[in-house]
N, C-alpha and C positions, 0 to 999 in steps of 0.2 A: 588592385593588388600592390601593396607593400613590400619592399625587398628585406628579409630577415635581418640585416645588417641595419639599414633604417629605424623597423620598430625598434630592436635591441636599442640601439642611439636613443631613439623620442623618450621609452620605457629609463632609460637610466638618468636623460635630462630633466625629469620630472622628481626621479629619485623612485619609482614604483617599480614594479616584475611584470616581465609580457609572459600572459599566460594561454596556454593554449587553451580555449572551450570546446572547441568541435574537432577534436582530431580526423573524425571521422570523411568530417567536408573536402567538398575539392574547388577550389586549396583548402587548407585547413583554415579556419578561424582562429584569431589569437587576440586576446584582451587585455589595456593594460591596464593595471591595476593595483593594487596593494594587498600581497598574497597573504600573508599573513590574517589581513583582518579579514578577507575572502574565508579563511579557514574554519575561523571564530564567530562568523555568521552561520555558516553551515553547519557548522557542530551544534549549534545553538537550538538551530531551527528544527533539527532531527533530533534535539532533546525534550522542545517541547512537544513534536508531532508525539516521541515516545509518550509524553504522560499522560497526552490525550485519548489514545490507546486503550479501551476496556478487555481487560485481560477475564476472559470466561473460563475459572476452574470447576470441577467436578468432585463433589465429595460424596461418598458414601457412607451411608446408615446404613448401618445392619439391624434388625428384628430377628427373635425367634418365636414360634407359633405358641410359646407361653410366656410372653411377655408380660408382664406386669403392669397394671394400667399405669404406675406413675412412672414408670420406664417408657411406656410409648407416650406420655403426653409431652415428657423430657427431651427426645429423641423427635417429636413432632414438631415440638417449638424450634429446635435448630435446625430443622429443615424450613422451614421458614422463616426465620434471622437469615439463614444463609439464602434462600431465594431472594431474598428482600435486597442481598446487593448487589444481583444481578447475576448470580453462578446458576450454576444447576444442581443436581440432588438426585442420586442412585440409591434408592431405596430398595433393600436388598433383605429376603427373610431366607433364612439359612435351617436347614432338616439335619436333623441325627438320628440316626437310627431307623425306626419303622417309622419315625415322622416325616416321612416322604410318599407314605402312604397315607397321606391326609393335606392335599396338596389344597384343598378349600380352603384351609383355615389362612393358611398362606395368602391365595386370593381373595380370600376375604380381608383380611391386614391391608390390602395395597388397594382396595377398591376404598376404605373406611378411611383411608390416609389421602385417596386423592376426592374424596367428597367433600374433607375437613380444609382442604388447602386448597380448592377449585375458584378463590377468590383472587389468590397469590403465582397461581402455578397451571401448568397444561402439560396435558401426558406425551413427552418426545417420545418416547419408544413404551410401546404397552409392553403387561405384563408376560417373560417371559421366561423359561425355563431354564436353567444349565445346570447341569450334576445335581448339585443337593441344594443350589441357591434359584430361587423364583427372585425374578428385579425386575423394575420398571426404573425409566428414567424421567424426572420431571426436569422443566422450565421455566422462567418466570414468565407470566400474563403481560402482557404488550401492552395488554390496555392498563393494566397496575403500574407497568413501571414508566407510563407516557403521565399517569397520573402522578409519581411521583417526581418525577423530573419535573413537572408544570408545579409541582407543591415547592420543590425548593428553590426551584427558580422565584416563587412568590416571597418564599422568604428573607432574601439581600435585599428586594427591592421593600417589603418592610421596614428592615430595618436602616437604609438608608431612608425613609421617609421619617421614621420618629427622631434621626440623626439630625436631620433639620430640622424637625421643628425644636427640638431642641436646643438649636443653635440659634432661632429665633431669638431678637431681643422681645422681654417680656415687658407690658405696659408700662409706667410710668409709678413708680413706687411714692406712696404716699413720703415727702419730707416728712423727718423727724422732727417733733415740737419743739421750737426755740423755748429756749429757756427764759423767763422772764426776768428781768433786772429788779435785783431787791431792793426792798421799798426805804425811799427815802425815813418815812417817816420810824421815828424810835416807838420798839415794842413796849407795852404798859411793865414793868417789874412783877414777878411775880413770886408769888410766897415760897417757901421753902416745898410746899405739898403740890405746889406747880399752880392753884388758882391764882388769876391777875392779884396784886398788890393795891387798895383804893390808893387812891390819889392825896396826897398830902392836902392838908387846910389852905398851906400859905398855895396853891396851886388854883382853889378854887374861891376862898371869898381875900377880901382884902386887909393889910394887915391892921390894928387897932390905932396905931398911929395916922395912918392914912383917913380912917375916918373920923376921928377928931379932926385933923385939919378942915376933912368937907365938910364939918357941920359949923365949926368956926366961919367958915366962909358963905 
């Protein structure tokens, strides 16, 4: 055990804050440290637990016993987008008048609604009755959404694999052909309409002087 006068001294030789952790203890416990960044890890840390956090809301669909088929297929799909992120789904058919005197058709709606969605969804609370509204409440499937987390979780590790090979150097790319050095030799002249130019006389036999001389000799 440390006399308070001490740590305060060690705590301010360092330049840090003696901070208590265990008030509780006997004696108490006291740390030193640098409070402020103590503060800033804490914050930190209780911001990420917050986002880690799956936040389960509840919405409700209303139906009535004369729904219209592309009202209930409308109304069906978003009860499924919405199960699909992991909320829940109060599906609700609602009576006016003497149509509460025909409480099948009701149960018939929530039994055809959780036939359609028995792939996505499991019945938390069956169907039940209050005033003029019959509801049940659905859930998303365990086994759906174990299925979907194992799908997305496949998916980062895809795309960090085509990541790399992308990043791969690719084989050895054919060199470009060297250009060849143009030819010494001079091209034939050629006519105005582009064919070569024959070759002059004095090019090919000898001049007339020339062969006098070789025959003299």
């Amino acid at each position: 055990m440390i006399p308070l006068e001490t740590a305060l001294a060690k705590a301010q030789e360092f330049g840090l804050d003696l901070v208590e952790v265990s008030p509780m203890a006997k004696p108490p416990v006291c740390k030193i440290m640098d409070y402020g960044k103590f503060k800033y890890e804490a914050k930190k840390k209780a911001s990420e637990a917050k986002k880690k956090q799956t936040v389960v809301k509840l919405k409700e669909v209303k139906f009535r016993p004369k729904t219209e088929e592309h009202d209930y297929a409308f109304k069906t799909k978003a009860i499924r987008e919405f199960l699909a992120e992991g909320n829940k789904a109060r599906v609700t058919v609602m009576f006016r008048g003497r149509e509460i005197t025909h409480r099948e058709i009701g149960q018939a709606i929530l039994r055809r609604i959780e036939t359609e969605l028995k792939d996505i969804a499991v019945v938390e609370q069956p169907s039940r009755l209050e005033g003029r509204m019959l509801f049940m409440i659905l859930a998303p499937n365990p086994r759906f959404m174990q299925q979907q987390r194992a799908r997305q979780e496949q998916q980062p590790q895809a795309a960090g694999g085509q990541a790399q090979r992308a990043g791969q150097p690719v084989g050895a790319r054919p060199s470009a052909p060297t250009a060849r050095p143009p030819s010494s030799a001079p091209r034939p002249p050629s006519t105005a309409n582009g064919s070569p130019r024959p070759a002059s006389a004095s090019a090919s036999t000898p001049p007339p002087a020339a062969v006098a001389e070789a025959t003299k000799a």
